[in-house]
N, C-alpha and C positions, 0 to 999 in steps of 0.2 A: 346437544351439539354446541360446542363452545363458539363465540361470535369472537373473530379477531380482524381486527384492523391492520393493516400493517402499513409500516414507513420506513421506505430505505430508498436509493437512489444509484449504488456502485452494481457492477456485475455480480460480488458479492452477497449482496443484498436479492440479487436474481435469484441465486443456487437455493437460498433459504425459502422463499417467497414459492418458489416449483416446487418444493417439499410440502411446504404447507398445505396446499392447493391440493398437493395427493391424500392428502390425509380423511379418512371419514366423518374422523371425530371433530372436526373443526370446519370452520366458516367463513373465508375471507367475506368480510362486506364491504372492503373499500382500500383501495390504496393511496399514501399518501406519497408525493415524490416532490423533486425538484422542480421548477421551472426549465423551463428549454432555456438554455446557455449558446454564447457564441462558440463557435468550435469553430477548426482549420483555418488554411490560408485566407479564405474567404470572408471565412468570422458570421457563418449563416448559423441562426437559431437552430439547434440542433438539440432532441431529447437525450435525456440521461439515459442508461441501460436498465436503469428498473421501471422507465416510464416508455421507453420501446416494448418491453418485454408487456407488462402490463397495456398497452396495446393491441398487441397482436394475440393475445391472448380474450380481447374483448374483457378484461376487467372493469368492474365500474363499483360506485361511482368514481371517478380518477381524480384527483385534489391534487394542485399542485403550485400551495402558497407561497410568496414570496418570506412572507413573515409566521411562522407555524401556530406564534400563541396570539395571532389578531381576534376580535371577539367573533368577528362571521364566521373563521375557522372554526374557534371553538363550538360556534352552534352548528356549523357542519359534521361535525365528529359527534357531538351527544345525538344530534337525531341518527347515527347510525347503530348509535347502541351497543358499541362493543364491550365485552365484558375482560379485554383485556387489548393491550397494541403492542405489539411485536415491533420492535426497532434495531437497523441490521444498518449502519454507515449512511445515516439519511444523512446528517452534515446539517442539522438546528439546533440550538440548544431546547427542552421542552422545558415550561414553565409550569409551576405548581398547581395551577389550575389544570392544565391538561393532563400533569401525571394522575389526579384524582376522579378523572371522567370516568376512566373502568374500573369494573370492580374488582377485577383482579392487578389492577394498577398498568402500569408500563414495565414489560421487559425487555433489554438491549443484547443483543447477541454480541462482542469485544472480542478482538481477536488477539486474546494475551490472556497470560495465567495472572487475573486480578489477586493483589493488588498491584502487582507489577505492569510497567508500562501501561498505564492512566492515557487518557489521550489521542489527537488525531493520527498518529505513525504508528502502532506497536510494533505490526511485521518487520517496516524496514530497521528502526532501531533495534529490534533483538538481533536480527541479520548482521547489522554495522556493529552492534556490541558484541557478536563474537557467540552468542546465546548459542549452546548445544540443543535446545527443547526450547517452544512453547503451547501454545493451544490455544482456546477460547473457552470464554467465561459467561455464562449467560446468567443476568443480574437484575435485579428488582432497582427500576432506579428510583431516582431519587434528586434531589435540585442541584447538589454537588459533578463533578465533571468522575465521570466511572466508581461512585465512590458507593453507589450501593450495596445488599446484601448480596452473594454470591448463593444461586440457586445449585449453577450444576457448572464442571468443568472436564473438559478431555483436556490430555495431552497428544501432542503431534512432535514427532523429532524434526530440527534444522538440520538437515544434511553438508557435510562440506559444499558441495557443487547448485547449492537452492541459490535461486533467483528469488527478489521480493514475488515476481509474476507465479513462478511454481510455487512456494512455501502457500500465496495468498490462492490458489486455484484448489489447495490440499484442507486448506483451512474452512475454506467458506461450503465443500461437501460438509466435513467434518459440525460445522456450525449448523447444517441443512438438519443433519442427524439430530442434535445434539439439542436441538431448540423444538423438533416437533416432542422428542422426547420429554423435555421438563413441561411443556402442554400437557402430553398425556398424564403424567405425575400430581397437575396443576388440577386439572378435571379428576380426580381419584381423591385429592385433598392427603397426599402421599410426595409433594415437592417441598426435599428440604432448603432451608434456608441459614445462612452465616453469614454473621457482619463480617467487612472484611477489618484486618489489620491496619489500622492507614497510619502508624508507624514503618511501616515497611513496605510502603506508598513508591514508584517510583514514574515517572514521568515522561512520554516520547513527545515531544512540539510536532507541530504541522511542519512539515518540508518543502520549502518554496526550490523554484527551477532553478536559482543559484547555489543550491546547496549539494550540486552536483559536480561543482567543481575539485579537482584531483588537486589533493595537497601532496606532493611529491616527494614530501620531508616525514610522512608517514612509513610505518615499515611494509612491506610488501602484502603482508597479511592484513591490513589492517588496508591496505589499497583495497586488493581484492575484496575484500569483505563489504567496500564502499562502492564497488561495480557491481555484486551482485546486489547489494541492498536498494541501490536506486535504478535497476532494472527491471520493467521498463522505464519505468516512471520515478523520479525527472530525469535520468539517465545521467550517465557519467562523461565529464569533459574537459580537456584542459585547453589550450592554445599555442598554435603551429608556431615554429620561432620565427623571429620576426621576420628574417629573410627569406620565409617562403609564403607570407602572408599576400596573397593578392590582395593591389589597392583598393576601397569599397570594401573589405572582407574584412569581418572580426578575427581570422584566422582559427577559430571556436573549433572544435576537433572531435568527436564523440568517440568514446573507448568503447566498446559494445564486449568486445572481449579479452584476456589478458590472461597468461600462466604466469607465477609463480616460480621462479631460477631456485634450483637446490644451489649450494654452496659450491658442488662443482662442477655446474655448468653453469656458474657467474665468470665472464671475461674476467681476465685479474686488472681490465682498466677500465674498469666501473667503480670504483673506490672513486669516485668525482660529484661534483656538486649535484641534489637527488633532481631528476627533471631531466636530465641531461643524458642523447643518446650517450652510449658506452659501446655499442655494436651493431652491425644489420646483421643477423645472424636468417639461417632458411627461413626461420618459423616469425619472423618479423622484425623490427627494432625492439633491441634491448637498453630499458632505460634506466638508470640510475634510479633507486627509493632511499627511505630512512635507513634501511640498515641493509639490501642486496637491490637485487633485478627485480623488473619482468620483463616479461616478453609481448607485446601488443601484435593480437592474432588479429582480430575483427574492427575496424576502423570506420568511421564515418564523417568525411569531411563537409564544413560547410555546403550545403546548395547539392550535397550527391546523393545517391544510396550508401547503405552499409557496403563495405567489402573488405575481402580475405587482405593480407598484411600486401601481398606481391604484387595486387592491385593498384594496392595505393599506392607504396614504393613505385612502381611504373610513370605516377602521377605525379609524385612529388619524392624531388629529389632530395631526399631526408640522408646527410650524413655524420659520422660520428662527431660529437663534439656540440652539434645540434643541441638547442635546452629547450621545452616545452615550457608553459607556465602561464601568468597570469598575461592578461592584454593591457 
């Protein structure tokens, strides 16, 4: 029976970590996670989702360093003895001394077709770029940032209508599969391995909460594609015009949903600066982009919940001519 360790921290990291755990051939004897982090209005220490889950599930022993390659760490992980560690969006970088603790080294489960999209974002960047397909890559690492050999890959299609939330809920089964699989390969001595291409290397950054803001000088596809790529997270938002901004209020606006105007049912006086209503039509305000409409369904104003366009319209008296934008 193979002994694996495992280190992950996201929901994602759950989906994988439940699979393993089913498996006969293998052994969790420790998980490693996050520290508990501030979360919500309150900002109370709250654990990550793979150290919830690993809780209620009574796993032990339960590690959860601040710093992953400190030396106690390290003597924490050798007396567990794994002959390999499973690593699924823990969020440390691992240092050379710990990839060489197992004997089977460290494997990362990546949720992009390596060597593509390297990096903390794949999902939402393939989303935002427009990407028809990606998958996950489970790889032998190595000290470089996803640059190891490639063990094993699935592909999974991006749908027009995927959200980062859906694509990443289809991914992390998909990875659950995909990762006890190249184990079982690994114990058979039957897991192939390929360096990857790092000429044709491509890169997603980390995504901070302003990088959710709606540039309205993009074309309407290319909006779209940036509502569903930072859905849920950081979520999409531009800023109410200024005359309907209450005083103390950012006038900050969340998009949560938005269709896409065919060419004739764009108003013909939407040809005007992009940001800028052009119509209230049923189905909500039609605003001005790079190159036509959309239509803004699902709205969520500072300090409220989400709600449907008529709601908000009700609330705030948005009319044409109105510009969205920066604060």
């Amino acid at each position: 029976m193979m002994r694996v360790l495992f280190m992950g921290s996201s929901e994602a990291s759950v989906q994988v970590l439940r699979n393993l755990l089913k498996s006969p051939l293998l052994k969790v004897v420790g998980v490693v996670t996050q520290p508990d982090r501030p979360s919500g209005r309150k900002q109370q220490l709250t654990p990550c989702a793979c150290k919830a889950f690993a809780l209620e599930q009574k796993l032990h022993p339960l590690i959860c360093p601040e710093k992953i390659n400190a030396p106690d760490v390290l003597d924490q992980i050798r007396a567990l003895k794994p002959d390999v560690i499973v690593v699924v969006a823990f969020g440390q970088f691992l240092g050379k001394t710990l990839l060489k603790i197992p004997s089977h080294g460290c494997i990362n489960g990546h949720f992009s077709l390596l060597p593509q999209y390297r990096g903390a974002s794949p999902v939402q960047t393939a989303i935002a770029a427009g990407e028809t397909e990606t998958g996950v890559t489970i790889m032998q690492m190595d000290i470089g940032m996803d640059d190891g050999d490639i063990l094993l890959q699935a592909i999974e299609p991006i749908y027009s209508d995927d959200t980062f939330g859906s694509l990443m809920d289809r991914l992390s089964i998909l990875c659950a599969v995909v990762m006890v699989k190249a184990l079982r390969l690994m114990i058979n001595g039957k897991l192939p391995r390929k360096p990857q291409n790092h000429a044709e290397a491509t890169y997603a950054r980390k995504y901070e909460k302003h990088d959710g803001l709606i540039n309205w000088n993009l074309t309407s596809a290319e909006i779209d594609r940036h509502l569903r790529a930072y859905d849920p997270w950081p979520g999409s938002f531009t800023f109410m015009p200024a005359n309907l901004t209450k005083k103390g209020s950012t006038g900050r606006l969340k998009i949560i949903e938005a269709i896409i105007l065919k060419d004739a049912e764009i108003p013909c006086h939407c040809d005007t600066d992009p940001g800028t209503v052009c119509s209230i039509g049923p189905m909500g305000p039609i605003v001005a982009t790079g190159d036509g409409a959309i239509c803004l369904t699902v709205l969520q104003p500072e300090g409220s919940r989400a709600m449907d366009s008529q709601s908000f319209l009700n609330g705030h008296k948005l009319k044409v001519g109105d510009r969205f934008g920066v604060c």
